[in-house]
mmCIF file of the N, C-alpha and C atoms, coordinates in Angstrom:
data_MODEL
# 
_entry.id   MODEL 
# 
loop_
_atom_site.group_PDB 
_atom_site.id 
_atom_site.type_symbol 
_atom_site.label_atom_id 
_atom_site.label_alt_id 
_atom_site.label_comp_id 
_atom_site.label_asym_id 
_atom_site.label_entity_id 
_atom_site.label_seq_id 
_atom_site.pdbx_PDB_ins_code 
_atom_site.Cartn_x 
_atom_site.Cartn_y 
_atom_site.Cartn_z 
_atom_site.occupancy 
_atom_site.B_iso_or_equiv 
_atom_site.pdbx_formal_charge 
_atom_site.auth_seq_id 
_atom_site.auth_comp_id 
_atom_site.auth_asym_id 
_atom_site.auth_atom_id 
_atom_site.pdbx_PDB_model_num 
ATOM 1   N N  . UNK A 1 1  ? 43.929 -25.381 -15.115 1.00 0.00 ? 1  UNK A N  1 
ATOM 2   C CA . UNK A 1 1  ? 43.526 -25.301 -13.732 1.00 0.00 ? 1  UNK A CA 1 
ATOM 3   C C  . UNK A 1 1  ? 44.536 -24.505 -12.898 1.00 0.00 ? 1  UNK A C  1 
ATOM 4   N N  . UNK A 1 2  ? 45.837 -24.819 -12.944 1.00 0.00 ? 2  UNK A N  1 
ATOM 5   C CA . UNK A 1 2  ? 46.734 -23.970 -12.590 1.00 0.00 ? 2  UNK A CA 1 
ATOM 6   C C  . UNK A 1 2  ? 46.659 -22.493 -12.761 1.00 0.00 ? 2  UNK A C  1 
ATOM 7   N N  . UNK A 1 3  ? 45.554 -21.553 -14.003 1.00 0.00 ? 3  UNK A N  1 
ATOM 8   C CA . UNK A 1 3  ? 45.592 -20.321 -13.956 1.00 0.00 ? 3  UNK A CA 1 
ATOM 9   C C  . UNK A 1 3  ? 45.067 -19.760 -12.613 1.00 0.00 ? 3  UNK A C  1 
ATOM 10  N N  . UNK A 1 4  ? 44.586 -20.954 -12.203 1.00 0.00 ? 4  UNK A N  1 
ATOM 11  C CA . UNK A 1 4  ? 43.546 -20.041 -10.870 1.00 0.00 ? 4  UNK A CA 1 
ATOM 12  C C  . UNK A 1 4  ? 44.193 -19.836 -9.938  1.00 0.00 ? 4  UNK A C  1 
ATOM 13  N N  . UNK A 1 5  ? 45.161 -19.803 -9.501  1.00 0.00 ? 5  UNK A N  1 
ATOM 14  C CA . UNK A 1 5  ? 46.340 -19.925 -8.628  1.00 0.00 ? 5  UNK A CA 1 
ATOM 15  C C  . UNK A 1 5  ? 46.521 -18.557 -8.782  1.00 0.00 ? 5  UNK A C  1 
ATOM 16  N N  . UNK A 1 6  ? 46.636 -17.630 -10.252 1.00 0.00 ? 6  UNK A N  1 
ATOM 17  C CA . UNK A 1 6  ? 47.031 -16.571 -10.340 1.00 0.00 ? 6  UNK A CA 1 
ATOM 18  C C  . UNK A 1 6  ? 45.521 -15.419 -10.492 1.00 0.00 ? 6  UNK A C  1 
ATOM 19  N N  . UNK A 1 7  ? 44.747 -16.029 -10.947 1.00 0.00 ? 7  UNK A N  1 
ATOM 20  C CA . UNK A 1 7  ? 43.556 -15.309 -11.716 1.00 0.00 ? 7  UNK A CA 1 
ATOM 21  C C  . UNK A 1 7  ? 42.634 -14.557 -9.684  1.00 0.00 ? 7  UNK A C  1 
ATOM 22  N N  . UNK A 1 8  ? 42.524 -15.587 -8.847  1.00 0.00 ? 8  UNK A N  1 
ATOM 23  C CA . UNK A 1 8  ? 42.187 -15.914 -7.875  1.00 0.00 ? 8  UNK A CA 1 
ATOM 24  C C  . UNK A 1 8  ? 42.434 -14.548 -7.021  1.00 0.00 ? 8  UNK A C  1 
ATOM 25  N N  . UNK A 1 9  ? 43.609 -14.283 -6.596  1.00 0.00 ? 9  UNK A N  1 
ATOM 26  C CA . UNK A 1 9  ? 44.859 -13.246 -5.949  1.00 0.00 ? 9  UNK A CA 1 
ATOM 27  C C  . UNK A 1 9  ? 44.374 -12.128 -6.795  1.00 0.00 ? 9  UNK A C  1 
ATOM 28  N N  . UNK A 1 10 ? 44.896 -12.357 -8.174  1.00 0.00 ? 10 UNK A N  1 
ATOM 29  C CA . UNK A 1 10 ? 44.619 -10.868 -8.961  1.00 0.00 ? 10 UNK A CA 1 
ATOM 30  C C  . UNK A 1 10 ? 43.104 -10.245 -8.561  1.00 0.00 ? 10 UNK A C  1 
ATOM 31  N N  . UNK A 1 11 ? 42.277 -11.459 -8.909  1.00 0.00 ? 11 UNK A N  1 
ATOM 32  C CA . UNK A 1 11 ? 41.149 -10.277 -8.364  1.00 0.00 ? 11 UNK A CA 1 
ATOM 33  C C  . UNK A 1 11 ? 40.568 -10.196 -6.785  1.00 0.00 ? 11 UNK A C  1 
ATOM 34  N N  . UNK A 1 12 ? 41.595 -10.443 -6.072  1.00 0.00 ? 12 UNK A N  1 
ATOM 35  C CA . UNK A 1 12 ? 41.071 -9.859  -4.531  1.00 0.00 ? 12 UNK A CA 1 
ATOM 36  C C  . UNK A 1 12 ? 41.728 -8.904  -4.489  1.00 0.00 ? 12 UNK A C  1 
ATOM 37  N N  . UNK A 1 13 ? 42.948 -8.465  -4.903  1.00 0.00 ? 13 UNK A N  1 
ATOM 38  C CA . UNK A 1 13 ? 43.829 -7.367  -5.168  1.00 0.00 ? 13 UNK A CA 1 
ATOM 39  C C  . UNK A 1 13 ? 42.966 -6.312  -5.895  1.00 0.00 ? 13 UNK A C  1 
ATOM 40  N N  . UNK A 1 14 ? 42.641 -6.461  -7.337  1.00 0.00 ? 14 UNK A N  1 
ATOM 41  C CA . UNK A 1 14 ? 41.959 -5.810  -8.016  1.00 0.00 ? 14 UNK A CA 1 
ATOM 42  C C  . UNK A 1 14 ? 40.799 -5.607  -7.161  1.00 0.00 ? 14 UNK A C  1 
ATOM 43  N N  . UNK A 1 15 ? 40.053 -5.950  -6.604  1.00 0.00 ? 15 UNK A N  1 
ATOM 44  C CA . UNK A 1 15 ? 38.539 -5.470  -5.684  1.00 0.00 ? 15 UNK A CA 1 
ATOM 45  C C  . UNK A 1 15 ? 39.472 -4.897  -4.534  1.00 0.00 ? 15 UNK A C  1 
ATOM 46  N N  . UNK A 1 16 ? 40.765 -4.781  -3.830  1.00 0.00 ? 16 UNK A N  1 
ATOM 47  C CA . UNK A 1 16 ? 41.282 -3.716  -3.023  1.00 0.00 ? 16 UNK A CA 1 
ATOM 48  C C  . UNK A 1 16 ? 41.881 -2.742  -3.637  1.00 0.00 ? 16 UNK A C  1 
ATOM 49  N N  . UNK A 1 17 ? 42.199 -2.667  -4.837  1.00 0.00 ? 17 UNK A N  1 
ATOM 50  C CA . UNK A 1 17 ? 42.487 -1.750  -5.649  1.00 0.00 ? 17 UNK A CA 1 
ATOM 51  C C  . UNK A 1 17 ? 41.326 -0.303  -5.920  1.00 0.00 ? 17 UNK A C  1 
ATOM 52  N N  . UNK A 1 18 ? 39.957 -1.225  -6.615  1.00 0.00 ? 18 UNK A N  1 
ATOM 53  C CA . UNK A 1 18 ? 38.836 -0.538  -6.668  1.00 0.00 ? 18 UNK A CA 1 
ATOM 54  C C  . UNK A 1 18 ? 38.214 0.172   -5.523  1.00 0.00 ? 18 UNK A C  1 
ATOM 55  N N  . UNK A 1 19 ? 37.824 -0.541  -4.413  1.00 0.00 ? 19 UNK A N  1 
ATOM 56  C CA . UNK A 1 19 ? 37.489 -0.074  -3.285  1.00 0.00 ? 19 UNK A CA 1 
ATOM 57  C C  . UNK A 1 19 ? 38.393 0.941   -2.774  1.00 0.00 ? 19 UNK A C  1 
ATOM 58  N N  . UNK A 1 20 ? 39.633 0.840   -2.783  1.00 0.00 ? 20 UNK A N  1 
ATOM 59  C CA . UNK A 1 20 ? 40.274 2.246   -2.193  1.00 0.00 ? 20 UNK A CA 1 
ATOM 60  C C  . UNK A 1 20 ? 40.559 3.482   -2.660  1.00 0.00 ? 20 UNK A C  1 
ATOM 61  N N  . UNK A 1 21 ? 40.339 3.151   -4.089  1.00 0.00 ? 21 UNK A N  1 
ATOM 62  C CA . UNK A 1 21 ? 40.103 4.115   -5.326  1.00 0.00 ? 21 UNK A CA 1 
ATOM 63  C C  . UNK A 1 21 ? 38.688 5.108   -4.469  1.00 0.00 ? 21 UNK A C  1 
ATOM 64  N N  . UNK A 1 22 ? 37.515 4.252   -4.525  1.00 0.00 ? 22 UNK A N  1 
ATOM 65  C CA . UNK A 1 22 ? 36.488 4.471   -4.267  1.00 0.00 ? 22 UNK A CA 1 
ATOM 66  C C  . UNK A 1 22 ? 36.358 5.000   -3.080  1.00 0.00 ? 22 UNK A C  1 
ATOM 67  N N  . UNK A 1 23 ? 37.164 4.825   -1.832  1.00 0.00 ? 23 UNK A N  1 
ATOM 68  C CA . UNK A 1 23 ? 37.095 5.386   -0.482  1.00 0.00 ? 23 UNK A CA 1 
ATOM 69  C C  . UNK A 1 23 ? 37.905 6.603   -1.076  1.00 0.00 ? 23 UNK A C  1 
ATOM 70  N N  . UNK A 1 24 ? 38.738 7.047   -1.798  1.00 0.00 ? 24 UNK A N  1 
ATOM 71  C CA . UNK A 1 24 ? 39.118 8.036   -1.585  1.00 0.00 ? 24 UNK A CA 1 
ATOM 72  C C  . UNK A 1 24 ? 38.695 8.939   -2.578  1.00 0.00 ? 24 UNK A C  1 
ATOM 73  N N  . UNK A 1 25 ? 37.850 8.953   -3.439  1.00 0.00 ? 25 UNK A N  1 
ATOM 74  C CA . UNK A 1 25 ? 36.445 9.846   -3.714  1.00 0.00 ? 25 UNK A CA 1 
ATOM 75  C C  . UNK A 1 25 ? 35.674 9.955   -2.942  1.00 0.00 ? 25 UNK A C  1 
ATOM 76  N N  . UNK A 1 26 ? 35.218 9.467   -2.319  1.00 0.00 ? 26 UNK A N  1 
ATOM 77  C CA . UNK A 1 26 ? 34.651 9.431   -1.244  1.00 0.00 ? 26 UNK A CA 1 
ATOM 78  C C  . UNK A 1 26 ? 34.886 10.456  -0.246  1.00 0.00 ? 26 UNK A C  1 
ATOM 79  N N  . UNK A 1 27 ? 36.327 10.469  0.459   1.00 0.00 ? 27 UNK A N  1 
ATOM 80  C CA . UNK A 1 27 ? 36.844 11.363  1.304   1.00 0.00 ? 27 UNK A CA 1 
ATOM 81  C C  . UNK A 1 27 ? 37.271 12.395  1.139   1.00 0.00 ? 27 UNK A C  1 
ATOM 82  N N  . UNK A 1 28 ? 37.166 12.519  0.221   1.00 0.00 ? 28 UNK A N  1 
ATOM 83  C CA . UNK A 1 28 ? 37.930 13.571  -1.170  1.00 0.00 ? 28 UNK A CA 1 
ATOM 84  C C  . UNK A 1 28 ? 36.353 15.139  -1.359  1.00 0.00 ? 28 UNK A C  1 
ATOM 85  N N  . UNK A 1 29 ? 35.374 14.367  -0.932  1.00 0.00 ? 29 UNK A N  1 
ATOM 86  C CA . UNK A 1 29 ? 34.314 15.148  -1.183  1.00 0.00 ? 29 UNK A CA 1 
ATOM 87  C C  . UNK A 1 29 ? 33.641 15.438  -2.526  1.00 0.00 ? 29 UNK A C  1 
ATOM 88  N N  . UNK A 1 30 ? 33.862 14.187  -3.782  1.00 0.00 ? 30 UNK A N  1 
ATOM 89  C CA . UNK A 1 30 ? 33.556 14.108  -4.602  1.00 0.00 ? 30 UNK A CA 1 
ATOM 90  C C  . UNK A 1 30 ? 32.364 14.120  -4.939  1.00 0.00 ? 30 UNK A C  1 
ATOM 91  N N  . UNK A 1 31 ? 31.869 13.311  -4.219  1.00 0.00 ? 31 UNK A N  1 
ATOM 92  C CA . UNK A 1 31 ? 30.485 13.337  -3.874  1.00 0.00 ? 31 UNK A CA 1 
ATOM 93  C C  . UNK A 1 31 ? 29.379 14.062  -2.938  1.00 0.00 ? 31 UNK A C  1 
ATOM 94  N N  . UNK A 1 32 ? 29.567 14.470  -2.812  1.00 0.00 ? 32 UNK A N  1 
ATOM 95  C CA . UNK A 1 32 ? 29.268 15.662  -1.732  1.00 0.00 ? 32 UNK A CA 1 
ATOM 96  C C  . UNK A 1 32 ? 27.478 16.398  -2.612  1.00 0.00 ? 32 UNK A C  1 
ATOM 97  N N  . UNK A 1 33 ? 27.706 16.762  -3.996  1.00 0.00 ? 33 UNK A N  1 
ATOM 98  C CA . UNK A 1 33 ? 26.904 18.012  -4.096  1.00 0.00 ? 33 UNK A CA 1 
ATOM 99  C C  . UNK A 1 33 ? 26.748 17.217  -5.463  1.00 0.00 ? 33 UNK A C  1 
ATOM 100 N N  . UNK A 1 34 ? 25.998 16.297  -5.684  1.00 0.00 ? 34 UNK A N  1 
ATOM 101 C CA . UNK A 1 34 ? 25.686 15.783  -6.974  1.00 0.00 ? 34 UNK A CA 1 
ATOM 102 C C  . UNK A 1 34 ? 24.819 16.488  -7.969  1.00 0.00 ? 34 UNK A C  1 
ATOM 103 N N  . UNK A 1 35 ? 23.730 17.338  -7.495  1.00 0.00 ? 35 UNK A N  1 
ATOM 104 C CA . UNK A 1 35 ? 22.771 18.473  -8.390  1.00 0.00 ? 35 UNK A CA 1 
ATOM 105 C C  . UNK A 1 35 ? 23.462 19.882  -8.894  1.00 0.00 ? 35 UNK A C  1 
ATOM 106 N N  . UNK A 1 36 ? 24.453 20.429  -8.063  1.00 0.00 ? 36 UNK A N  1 
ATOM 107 C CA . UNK A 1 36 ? 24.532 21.850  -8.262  1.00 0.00 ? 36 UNK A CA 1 
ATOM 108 C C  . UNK A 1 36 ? 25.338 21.492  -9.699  1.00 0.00 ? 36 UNK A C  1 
ATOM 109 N N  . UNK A 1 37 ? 26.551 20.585  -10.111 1.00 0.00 ? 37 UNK A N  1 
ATOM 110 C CA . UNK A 1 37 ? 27.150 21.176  -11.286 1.00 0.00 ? 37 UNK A CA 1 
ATOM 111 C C  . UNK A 1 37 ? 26.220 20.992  -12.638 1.00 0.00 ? 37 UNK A C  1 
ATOM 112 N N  . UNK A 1 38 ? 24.819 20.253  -12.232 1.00 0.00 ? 38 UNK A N  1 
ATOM 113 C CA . UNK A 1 38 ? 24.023 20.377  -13.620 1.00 0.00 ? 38 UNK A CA 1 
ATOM 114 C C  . UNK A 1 38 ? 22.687 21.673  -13.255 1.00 0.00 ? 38 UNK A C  1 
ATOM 115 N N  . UNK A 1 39 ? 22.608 22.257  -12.038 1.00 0.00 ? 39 UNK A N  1 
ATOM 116 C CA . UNK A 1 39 ? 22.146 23.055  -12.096 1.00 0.00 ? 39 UNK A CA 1 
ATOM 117 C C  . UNK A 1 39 ? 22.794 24.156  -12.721 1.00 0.00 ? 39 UNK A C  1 
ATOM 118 N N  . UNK A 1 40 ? 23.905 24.490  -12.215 1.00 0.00 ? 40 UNK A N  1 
ATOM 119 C CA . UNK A 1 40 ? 24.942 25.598  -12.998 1.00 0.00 ? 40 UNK A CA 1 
ATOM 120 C C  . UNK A 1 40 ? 24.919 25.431  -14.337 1.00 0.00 ? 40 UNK A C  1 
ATOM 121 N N  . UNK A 1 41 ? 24.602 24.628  -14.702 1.00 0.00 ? 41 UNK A N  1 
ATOM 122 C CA . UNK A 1 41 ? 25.002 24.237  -16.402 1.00 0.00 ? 41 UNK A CA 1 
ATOM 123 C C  . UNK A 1 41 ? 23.759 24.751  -16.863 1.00 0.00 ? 41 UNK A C  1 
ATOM 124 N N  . UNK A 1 42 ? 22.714 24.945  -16.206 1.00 0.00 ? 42 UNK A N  1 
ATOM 125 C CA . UNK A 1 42 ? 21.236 25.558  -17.009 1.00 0.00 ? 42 UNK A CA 1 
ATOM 126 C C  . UNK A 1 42 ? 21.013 26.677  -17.065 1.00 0.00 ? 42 UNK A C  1 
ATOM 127 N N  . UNK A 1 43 ? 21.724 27.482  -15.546 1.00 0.00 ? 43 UNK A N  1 
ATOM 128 C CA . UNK A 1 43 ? 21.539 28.338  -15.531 1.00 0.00 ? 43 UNK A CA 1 
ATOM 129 C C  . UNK A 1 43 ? 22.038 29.575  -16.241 1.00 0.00 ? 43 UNK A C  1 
ATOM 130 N N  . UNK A 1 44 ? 21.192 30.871  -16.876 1.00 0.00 ? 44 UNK A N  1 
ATOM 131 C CA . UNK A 1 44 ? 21.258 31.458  -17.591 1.00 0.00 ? 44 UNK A CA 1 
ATOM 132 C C  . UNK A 1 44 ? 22.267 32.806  -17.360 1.00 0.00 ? 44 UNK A C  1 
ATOM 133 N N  . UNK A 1 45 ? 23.423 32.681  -17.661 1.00 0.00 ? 45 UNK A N  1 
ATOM 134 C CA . UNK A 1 45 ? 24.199 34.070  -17.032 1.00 0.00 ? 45 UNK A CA 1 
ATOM 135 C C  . UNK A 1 45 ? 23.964 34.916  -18.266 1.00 0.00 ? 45 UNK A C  1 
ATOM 136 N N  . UNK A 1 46 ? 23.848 36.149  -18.450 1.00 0.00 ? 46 UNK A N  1 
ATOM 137 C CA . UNK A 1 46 ? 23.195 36.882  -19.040 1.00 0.00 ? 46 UNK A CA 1 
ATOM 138 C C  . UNK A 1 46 ? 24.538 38.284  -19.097 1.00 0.00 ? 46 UNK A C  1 
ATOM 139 N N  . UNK A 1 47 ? 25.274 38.379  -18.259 1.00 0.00 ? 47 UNK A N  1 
ATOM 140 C CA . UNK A 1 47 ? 26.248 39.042  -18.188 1.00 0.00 ? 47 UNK A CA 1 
ATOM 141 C C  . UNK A 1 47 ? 27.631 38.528  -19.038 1.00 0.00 ? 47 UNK A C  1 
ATOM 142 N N  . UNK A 1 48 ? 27.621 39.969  -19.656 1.00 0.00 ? 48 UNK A N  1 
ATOM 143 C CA . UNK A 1 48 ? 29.455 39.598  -20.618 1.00 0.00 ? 48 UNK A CA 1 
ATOM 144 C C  . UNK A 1 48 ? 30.215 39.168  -19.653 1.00 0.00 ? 48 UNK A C  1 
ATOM 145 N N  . UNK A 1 49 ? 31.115 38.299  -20.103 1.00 0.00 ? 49 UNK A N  1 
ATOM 146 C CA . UNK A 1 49 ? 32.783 37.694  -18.872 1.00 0.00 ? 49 UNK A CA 1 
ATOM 147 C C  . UNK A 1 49 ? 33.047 38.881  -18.895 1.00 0.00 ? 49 UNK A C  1 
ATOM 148 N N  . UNK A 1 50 ? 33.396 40.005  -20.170 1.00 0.00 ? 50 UNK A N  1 
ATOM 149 C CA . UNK A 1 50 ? 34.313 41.125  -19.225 1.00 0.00 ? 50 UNK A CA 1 
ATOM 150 C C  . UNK A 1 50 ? 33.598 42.446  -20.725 1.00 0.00 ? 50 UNK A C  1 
ATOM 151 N N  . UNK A 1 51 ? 33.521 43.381  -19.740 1.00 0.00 ? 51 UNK A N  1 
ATOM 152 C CA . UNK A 1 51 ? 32.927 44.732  -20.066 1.00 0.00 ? 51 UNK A CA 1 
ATOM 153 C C  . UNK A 1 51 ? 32.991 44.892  -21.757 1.00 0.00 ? 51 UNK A C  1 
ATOM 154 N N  . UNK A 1 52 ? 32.843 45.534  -22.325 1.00 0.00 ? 52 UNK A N  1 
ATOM 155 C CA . UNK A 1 52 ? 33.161 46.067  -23.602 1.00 0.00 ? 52 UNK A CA 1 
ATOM 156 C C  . UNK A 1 52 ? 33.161 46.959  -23.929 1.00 0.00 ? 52 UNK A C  1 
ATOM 157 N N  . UNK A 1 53 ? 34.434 47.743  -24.495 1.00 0.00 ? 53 UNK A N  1 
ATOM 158 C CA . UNK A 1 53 ? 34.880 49.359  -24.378 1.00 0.00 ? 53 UNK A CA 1 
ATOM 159 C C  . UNK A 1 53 ? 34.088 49.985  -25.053 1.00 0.00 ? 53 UNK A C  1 
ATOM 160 N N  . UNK A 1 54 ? 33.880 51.118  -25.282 1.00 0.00 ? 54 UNK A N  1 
ATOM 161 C CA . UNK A 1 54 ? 33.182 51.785  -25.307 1.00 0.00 ? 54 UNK A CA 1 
ATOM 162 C C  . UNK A 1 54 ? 33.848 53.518  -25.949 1.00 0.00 ? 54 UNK A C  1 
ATOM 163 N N  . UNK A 1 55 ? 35.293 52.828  -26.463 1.00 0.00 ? 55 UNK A N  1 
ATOM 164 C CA . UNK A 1 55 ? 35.514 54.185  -27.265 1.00 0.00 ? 55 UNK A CA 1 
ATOM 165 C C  . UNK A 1 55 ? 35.465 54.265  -28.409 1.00 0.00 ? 55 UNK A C  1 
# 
């Protein structure tokens, strides 16, 4: 019974731990644009990264 004394604290700490984690993704703009990086991922670039010589 005595663990709860400690178990109790740890997780109100731990849920202010998480939550401020979470506010600062948040503010951070992490979330912001949830579609474009799996749109980019489909889309078809068709162009070489870089030229190819040609002598």
């Amino acid at each position: 019974m005595e663990v709860l004394y400690l178990l109790i604290p740890f997780s109100v700490v731990l849920v202010f731990v998480i939550a401020y984690i979470f506010w600062r993704s948040l503010s951070s703009g992490q979330f912001d644009d949830l579609e474009g990086p799996g749109f980019r991922v489909l889309m078809d670039d068709d162009r070489p990264s870089h030229p190819a010589d040609d002598d």
